[in-house]
PDB file of N, CA, C, O and CB in Angstrom:
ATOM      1  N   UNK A   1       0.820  -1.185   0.000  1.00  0.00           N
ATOM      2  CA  UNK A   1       0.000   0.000   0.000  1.00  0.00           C
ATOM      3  C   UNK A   1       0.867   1.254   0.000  1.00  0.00           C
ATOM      4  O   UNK A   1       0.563   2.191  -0.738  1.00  0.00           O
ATOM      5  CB  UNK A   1      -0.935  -0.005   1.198  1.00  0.00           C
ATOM      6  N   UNK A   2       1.642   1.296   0.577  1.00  0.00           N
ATOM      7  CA  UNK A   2       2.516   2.468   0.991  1.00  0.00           C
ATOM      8  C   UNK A   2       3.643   2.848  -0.460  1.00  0.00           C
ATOM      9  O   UNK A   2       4.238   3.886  -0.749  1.00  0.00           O
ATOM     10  CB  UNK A   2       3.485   1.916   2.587  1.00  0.00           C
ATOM     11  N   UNK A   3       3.563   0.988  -1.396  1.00  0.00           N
ATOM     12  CA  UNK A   3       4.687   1.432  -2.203  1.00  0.00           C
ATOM     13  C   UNK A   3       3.825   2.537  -3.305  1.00  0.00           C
ATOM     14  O   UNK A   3       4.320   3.560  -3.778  1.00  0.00           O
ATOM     15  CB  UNK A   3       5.558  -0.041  -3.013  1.00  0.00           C
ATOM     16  N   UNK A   4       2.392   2.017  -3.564  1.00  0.00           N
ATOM     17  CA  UNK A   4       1.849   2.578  -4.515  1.00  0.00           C
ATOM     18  C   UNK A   4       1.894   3.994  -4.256  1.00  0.00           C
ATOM     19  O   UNK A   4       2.208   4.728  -5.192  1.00  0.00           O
ATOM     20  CB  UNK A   4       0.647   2.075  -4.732  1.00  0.00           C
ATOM     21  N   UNK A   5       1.627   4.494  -3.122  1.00  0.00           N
ATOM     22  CA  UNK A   5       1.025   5.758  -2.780  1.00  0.00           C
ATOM     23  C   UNK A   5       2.581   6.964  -3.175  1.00  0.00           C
ATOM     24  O   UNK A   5       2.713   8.132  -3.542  1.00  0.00           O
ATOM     25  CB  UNK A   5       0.373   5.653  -0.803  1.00  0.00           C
ATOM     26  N   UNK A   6       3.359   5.977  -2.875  1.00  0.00           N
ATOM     27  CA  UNK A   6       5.346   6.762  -3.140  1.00  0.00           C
ATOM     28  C   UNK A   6       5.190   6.971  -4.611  1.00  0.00           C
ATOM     29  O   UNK A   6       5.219   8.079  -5.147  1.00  0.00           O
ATOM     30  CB  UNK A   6       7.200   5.368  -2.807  1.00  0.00           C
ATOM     31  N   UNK A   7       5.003   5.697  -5.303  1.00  0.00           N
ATOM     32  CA  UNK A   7       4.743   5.879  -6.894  1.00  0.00           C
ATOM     33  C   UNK A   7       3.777   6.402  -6.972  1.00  0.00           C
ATOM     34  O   UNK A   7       4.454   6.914  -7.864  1.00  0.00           O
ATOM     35  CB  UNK A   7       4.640   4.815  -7.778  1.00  0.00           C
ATOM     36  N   UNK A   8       2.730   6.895  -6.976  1.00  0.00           N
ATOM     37  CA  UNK A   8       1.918   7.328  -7.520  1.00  0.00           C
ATOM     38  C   UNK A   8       2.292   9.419  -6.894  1.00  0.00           C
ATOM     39  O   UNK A   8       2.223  10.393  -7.644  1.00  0.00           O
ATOM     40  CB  UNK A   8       0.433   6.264  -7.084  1.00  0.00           C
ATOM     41  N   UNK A   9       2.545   9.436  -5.817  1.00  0.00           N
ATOM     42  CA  UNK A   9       3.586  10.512  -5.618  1.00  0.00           C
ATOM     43  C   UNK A   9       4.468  10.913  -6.571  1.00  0.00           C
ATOM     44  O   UNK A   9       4.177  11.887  -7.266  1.00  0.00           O
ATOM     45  CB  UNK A   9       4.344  10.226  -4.679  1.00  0.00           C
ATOM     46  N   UNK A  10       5.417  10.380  -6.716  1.00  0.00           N
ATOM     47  CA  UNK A  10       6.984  10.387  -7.520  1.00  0.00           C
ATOM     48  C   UNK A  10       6.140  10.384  -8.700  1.00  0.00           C
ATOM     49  O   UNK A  10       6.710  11.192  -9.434  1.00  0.00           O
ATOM     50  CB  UNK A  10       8.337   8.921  -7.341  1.00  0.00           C
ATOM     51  N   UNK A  11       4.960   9.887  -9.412  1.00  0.00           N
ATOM     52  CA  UNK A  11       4.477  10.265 -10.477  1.00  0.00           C
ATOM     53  C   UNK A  11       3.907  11.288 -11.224  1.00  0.00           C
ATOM     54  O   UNK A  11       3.843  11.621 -12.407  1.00  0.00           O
ATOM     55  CB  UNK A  11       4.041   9.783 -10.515  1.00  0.00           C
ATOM     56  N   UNK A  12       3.366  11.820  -9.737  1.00  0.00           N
ATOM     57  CA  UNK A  12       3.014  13.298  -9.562  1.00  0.00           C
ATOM     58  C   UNK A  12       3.534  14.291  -9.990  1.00  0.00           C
ATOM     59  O   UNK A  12       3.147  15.114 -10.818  1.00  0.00           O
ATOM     60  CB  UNK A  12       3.002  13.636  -8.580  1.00  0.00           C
ATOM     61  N   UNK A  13       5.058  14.154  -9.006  1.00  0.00           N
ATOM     62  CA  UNK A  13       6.278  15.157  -9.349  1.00  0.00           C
ATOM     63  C   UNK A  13       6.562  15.336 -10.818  1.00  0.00           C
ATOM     64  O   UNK A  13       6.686  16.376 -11.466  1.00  0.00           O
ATOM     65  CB  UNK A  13       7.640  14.643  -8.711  1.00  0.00           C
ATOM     66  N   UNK A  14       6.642  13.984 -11.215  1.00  0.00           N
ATOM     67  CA  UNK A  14       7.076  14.434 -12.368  1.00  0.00           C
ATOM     68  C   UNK A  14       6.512  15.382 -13.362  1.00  0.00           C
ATOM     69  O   UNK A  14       6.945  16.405 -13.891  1.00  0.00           O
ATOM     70  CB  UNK A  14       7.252  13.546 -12.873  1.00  0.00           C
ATOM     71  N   UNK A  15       4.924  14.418 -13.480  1.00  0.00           N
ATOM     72  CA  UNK A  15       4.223  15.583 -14.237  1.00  0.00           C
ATOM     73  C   UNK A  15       4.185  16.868 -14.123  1.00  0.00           C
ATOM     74  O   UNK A  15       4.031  17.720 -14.998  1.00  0.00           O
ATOM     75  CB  UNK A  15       3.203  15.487 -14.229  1.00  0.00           C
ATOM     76  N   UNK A  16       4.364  16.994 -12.779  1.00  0.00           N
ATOM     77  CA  UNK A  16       4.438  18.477 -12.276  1.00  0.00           C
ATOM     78  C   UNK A  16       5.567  19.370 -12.540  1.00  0.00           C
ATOM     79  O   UNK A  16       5.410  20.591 -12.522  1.00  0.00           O
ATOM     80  CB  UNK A  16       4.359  18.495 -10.910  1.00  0.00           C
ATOM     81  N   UNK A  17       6.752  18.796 -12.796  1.00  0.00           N
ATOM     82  CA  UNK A  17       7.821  19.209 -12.868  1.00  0.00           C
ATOM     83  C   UNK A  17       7.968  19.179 -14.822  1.00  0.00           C
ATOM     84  O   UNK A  17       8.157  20.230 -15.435  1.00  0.00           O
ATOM     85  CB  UNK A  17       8.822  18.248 -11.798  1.00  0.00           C
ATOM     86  N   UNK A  18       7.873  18.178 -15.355  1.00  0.00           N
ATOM     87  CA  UNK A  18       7.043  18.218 -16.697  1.00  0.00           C
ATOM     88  C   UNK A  18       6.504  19.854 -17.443  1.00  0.00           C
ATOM     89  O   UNK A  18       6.974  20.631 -18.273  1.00  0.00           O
ATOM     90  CB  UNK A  18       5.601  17.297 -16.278  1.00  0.00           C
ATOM     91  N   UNK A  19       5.275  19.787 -16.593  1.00  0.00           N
ATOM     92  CA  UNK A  19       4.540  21.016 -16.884  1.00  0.00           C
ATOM     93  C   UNK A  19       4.945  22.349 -16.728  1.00  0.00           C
ATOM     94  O   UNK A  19       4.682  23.220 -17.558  1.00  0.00           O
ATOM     95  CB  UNK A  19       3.567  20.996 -16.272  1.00  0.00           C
ATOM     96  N   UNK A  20       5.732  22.588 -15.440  1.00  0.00           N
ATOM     97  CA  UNK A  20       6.234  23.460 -15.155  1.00  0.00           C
ATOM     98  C   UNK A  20       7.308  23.774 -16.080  1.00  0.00           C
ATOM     99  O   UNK A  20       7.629  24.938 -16.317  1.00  0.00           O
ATOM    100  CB  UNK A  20       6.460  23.336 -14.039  1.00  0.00           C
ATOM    101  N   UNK A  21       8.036  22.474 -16.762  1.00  0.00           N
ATOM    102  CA  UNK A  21       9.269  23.097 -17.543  1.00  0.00           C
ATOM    103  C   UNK A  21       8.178  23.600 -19.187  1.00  0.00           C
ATOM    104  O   UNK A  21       8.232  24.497 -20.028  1.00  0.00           O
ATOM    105  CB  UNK A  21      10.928  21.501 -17.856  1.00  0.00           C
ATOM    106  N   UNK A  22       7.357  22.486 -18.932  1.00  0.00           N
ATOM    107  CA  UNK A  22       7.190  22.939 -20.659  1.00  0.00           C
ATOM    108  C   UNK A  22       6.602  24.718 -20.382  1.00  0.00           C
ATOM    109  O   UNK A  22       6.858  25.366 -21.396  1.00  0.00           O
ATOM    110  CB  UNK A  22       5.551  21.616 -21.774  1.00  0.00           C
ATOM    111  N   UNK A  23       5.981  25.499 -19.403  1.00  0.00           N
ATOM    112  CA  UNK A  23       5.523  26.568 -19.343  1.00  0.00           C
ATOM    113  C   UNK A  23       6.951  27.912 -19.361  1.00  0.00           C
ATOM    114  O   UNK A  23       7.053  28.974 -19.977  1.00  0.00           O
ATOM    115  CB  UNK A  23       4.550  26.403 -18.051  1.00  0.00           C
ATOM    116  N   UNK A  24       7.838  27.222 -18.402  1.00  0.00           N
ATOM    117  CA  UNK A  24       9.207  28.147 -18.798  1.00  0.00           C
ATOM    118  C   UNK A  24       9.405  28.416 -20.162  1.00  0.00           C
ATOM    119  O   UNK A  24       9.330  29.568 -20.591  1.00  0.00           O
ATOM    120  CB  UNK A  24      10.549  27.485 -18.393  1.00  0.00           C
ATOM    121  N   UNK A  25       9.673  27.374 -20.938  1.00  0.00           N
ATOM    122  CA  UNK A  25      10.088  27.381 -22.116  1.00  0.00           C
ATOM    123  C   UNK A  25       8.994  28.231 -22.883  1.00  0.00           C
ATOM    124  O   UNK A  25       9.226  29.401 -23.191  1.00  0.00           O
ATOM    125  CB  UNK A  25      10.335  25.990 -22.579  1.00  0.00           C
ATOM    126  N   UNK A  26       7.852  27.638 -23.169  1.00  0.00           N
ATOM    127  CA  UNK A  26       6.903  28.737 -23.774  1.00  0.00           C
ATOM    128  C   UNK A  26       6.809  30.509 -22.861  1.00  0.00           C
ATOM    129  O   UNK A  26       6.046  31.402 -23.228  1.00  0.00           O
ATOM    130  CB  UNK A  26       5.205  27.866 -23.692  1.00  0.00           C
ATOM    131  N   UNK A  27       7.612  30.600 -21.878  1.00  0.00           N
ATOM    132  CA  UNK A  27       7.184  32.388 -21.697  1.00  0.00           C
ATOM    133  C   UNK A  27       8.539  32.875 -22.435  1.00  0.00           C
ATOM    134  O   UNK A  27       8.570  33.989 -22.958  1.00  0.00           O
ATOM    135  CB  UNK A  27       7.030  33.182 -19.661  1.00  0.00           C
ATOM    136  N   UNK A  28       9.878  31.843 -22.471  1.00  0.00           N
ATOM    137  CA  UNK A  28      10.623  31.933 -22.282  1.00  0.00           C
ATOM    138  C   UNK A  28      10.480  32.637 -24.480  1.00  0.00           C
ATOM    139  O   UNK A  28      10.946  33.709 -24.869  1.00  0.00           O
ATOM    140  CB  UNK A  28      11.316  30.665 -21.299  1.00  0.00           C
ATOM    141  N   UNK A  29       9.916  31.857 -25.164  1.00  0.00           N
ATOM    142  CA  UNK A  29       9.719  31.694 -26.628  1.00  0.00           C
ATOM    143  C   UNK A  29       9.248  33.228 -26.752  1.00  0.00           C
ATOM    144  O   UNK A  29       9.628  34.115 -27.516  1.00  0.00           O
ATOM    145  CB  UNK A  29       8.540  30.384 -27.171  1.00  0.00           C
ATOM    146  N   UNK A  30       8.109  33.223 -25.541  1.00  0.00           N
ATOM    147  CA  UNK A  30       7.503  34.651 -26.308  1.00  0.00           C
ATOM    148  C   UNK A  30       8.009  35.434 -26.188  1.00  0.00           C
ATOM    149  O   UNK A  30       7.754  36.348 -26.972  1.00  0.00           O
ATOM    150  CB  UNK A  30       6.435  35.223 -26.111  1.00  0.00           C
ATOM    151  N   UNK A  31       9.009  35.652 -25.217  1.00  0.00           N
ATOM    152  CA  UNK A  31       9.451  36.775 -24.924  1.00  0.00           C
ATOM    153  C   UNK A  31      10.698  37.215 -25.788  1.00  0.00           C
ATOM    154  O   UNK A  31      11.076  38.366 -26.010  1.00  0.00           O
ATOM    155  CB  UNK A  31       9.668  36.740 -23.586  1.00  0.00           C
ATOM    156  N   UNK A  32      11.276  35.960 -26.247  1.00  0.00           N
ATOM    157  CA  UNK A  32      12.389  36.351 -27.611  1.00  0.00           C
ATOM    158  C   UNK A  32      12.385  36.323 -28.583  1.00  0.00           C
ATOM    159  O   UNK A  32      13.287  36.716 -29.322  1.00  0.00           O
ATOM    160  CB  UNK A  32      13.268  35.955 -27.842  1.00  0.00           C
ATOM    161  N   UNK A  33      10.505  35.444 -29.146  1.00  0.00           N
ATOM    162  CA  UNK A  33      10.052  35.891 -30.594  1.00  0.00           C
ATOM    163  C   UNK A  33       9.008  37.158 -30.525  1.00  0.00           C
ATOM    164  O   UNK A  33       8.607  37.263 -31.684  1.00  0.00           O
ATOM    165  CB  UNK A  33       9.273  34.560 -31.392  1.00  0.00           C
ATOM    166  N   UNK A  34       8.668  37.701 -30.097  1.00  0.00           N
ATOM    167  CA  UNK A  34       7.668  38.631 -30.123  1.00  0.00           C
ATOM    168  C   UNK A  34       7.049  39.001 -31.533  1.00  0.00           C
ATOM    169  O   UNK A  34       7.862  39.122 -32.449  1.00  0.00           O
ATOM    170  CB  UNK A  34       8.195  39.772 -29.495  1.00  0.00           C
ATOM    171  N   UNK A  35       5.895  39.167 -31.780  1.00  0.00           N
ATOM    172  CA  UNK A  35       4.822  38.977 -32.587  1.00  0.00           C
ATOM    173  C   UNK A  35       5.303  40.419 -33.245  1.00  0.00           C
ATOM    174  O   UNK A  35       5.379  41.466 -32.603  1.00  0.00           O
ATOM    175  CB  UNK A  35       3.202  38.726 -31.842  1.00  0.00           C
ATOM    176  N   UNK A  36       5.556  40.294 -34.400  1.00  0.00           N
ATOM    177  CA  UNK A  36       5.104  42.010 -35.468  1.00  0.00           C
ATOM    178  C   UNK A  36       4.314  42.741 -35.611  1.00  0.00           C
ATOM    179  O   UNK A  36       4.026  42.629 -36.803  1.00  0.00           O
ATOM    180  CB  UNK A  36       4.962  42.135 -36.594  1.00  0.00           C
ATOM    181  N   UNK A  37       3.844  43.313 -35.283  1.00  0.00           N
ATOM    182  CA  UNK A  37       2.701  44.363 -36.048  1.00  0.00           C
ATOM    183  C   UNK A  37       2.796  44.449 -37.802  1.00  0.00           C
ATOM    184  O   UNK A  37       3.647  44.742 -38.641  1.00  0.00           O
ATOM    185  CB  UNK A  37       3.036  46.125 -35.419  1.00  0.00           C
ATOM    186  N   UNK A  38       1.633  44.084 -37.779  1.00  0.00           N
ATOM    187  CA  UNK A  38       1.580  44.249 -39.417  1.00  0.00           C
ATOM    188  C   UNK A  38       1.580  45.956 -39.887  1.00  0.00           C
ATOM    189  O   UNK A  38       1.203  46.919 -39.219  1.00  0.00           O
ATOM    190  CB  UNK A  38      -0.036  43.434 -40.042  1.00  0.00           C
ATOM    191  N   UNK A  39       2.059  45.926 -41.064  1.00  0.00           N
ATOM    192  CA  UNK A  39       2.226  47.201 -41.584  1.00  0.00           C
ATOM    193  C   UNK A  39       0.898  48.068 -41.388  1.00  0.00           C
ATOM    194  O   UNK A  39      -0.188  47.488 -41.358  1.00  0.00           O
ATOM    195  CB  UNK A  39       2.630  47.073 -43.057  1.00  0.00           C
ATOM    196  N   UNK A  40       1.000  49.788 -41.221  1.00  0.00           N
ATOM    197  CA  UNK A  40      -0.155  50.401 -41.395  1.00  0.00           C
ATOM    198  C   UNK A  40      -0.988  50.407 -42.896  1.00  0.00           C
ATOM    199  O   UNK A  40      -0.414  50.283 -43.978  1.00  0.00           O
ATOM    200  CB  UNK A  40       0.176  51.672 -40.975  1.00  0.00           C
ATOM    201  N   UNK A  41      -2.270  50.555 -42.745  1.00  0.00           N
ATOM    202  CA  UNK A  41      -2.510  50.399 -43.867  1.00  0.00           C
ATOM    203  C   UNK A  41      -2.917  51.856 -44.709  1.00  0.00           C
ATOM    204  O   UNK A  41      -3.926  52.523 -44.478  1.00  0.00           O
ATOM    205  CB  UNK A  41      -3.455  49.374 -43.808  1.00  0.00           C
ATOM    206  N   UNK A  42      -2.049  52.115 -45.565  1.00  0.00           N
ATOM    207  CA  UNK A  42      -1.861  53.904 -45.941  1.00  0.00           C
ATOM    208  C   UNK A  42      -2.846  53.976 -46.746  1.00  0.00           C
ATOM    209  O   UNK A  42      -3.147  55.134 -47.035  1.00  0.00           O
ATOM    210  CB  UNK A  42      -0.398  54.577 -46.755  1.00  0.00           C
ATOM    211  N   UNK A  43      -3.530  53.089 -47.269  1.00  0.00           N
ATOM    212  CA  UNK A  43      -4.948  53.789 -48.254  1.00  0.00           C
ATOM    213  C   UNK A  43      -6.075  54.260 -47.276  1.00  0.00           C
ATOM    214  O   UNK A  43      -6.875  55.176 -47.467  1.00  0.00           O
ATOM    215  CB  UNK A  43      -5.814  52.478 -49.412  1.00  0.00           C
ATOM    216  N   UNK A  44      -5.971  53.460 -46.215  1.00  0.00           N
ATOM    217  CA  UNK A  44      -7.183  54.048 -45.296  1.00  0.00           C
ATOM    218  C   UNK A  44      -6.714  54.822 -44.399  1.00  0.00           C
ATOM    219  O   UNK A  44      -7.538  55.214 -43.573  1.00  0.00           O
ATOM    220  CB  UNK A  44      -8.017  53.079 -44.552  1.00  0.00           C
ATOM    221  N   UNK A  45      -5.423  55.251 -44.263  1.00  0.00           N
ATOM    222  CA  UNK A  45      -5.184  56.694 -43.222  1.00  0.00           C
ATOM    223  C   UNK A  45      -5.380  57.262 -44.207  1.00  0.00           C
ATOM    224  O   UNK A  45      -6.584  57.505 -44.284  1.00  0.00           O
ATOM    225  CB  UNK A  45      -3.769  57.189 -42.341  1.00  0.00           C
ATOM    226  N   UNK A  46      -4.553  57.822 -45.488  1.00  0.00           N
ATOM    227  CA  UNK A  46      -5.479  58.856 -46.446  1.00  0.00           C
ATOM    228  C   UNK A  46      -6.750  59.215 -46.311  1.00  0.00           C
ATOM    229  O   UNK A  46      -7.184  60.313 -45.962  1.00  0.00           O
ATOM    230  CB  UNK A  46      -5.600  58.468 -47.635  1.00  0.00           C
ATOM    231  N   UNK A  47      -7.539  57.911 -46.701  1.00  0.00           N
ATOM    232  CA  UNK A  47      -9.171  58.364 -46.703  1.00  0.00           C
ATOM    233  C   UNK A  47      -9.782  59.337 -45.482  1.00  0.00           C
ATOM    234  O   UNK A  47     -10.585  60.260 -45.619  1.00  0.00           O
ATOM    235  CB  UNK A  47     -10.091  56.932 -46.601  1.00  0.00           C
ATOM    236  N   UNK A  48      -9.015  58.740 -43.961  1.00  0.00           N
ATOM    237  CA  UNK A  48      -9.432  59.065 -43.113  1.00  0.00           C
ATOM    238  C   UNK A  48      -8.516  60.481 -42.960  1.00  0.00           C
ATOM    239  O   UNK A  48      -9.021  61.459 -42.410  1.00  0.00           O
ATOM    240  CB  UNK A  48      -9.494  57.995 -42.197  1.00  0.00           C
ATOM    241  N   UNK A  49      -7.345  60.515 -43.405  1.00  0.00           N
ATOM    242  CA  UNK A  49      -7.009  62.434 -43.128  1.00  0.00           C
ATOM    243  C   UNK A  49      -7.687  63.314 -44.455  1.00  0.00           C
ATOM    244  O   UNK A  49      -7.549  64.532 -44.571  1.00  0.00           O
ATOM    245  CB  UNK A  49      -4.826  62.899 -43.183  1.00  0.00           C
ATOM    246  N   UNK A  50      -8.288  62.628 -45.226  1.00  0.00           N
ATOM    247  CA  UNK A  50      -9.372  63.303 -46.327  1.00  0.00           C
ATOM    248  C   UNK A  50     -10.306  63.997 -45.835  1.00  0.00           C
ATOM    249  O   UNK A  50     -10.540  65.205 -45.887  1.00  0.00           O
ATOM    250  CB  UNK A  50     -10.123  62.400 -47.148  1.00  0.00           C
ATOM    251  N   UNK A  51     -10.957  62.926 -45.227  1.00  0.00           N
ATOM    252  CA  UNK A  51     -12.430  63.002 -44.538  1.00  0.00           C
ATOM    253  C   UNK A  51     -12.604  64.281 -43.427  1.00  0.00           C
ATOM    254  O   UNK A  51     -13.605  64.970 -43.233  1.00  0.00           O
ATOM    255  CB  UNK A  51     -12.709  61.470 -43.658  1.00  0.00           C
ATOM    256  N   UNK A  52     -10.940  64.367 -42.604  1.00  0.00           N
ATOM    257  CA  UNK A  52     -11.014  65.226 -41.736  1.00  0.00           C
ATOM    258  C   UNK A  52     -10.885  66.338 -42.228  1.00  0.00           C
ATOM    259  O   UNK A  52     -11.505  67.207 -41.615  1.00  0.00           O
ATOM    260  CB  UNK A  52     -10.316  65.068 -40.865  1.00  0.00           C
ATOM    261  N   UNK A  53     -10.113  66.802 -43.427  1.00  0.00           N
ATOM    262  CA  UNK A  53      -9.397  67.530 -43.864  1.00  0.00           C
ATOM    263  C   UNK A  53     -10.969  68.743 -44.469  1.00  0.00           C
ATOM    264  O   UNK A  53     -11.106  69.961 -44.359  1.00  0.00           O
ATOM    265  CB  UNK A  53      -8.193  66.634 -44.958  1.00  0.00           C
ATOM    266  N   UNK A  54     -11.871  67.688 -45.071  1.00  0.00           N
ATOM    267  CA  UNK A  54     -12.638  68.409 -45.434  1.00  0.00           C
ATOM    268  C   UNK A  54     -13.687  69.059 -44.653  1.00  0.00           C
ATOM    269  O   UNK A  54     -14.372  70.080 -44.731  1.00  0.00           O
ATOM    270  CB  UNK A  54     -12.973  67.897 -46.213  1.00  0.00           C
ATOM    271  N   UNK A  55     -13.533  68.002 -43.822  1.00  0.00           N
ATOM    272  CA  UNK A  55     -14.941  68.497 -42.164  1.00  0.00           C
ATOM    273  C   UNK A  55     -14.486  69.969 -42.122  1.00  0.00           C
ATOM    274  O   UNK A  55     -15.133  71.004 -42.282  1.00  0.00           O
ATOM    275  CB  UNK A  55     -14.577  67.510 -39.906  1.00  0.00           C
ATOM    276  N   UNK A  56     -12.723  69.682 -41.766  1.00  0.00           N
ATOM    277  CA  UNK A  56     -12.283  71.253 -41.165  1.00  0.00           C
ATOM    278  C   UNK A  56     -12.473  72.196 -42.501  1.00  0.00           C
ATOM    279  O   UNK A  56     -12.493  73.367 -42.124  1.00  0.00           O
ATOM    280  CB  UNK A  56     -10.376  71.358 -40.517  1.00  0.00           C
ATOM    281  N   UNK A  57     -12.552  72.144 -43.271  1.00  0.00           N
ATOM    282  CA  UNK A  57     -12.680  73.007 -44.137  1.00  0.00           C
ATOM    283  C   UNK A  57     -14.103  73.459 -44.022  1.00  0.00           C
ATOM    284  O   UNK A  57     -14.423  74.628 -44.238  1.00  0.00           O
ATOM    285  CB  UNK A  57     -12.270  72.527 -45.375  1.00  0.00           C
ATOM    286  N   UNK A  58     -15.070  72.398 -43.634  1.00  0.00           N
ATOM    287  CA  UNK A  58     -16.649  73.128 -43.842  1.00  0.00           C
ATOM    288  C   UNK A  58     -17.112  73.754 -42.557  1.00  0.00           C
ATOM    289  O   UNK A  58     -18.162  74.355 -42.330  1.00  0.00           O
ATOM    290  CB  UNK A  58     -17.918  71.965 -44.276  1.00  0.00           C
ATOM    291  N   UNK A  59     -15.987  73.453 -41.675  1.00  0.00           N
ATOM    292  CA  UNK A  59     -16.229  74.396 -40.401  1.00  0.00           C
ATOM    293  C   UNK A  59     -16.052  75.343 -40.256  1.00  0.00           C
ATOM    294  O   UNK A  59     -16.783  76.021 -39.534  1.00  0.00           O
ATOM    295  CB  UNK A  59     -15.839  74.269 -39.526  1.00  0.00           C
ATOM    296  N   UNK A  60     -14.719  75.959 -41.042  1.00  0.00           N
ATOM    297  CA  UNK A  60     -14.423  76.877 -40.855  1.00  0.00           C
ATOM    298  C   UNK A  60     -14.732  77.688 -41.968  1.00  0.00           C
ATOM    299  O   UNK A  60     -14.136  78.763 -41.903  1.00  0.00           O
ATOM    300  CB  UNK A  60     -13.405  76.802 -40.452  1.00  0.00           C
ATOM    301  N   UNK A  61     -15.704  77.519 -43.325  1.00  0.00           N
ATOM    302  CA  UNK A  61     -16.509  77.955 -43.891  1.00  0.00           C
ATOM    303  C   UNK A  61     -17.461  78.193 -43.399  1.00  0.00           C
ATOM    304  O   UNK A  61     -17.959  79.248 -43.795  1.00  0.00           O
ATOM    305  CB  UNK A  61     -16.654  77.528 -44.609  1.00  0.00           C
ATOM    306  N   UNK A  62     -18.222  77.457 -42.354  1.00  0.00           N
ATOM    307  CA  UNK A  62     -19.626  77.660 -41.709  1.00  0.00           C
ATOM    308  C   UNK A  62     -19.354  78.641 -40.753  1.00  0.00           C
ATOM    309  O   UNK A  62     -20.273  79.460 -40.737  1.00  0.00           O
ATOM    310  CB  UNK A  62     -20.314  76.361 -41.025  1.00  0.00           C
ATOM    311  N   UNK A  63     -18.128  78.995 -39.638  1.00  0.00           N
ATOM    312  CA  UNK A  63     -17.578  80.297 -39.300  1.00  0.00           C
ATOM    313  C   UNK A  63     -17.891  81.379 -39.553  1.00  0.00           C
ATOM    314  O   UNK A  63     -18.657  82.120 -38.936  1.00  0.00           O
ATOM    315  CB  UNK A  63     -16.690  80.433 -39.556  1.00  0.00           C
ATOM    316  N   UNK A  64     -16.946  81.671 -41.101  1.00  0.00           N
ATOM    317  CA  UNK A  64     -16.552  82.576 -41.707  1.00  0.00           C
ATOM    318  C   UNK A  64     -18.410  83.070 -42.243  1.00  0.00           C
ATOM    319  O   UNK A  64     -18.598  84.108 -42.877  1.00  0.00           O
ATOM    320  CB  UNK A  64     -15.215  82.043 -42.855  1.00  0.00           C
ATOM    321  N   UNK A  65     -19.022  82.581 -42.037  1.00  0.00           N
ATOM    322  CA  UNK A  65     -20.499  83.399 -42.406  1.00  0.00           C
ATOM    323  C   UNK A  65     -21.212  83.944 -41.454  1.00  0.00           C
ATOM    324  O   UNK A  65     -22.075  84.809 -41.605  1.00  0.00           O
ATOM    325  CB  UNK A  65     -21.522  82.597 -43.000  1.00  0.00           C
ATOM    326  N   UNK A  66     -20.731  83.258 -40.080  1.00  0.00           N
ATOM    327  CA  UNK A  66     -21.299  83.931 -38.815  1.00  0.00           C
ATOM    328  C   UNK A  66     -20.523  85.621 -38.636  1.00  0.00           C
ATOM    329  O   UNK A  66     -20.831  86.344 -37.688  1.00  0.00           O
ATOM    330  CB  UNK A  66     -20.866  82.769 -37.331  1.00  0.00           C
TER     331      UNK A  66
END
């Protein structure tokens, strides 16, 4: 009874010790491959400094009549 309970212990550890290494290694990955940012995408900042470009223009036309 007592031998199982040692093995089944010592079986424990291991997994445990197992798991614990495979989790080092994966923080260990991310932290020296780190993920890219994909490029900005310049057709839609245009559109969007367009869009502003013209607001401010009709504001400060709608101003200039007050």
């Amino acid at each position: 009874m007592k031998d199982k309970k040692k093995i089944a212990a010592a079986l424990a550890a291991v997994v445990n010790y197992i798991k614990t290494a495979e989790e080092d290694t994966s923080i260990y990955d991310a932290l020296t491959n780190p993920v890219v940012a994909p490029p900005p995408r310049l057709w839609g900042i245009s559109g969007r400094q367009t869009q502003m470009q013209l607001r401010n223009l009709m504001q400060l036309k709608a101003l200039q009549r007050l």
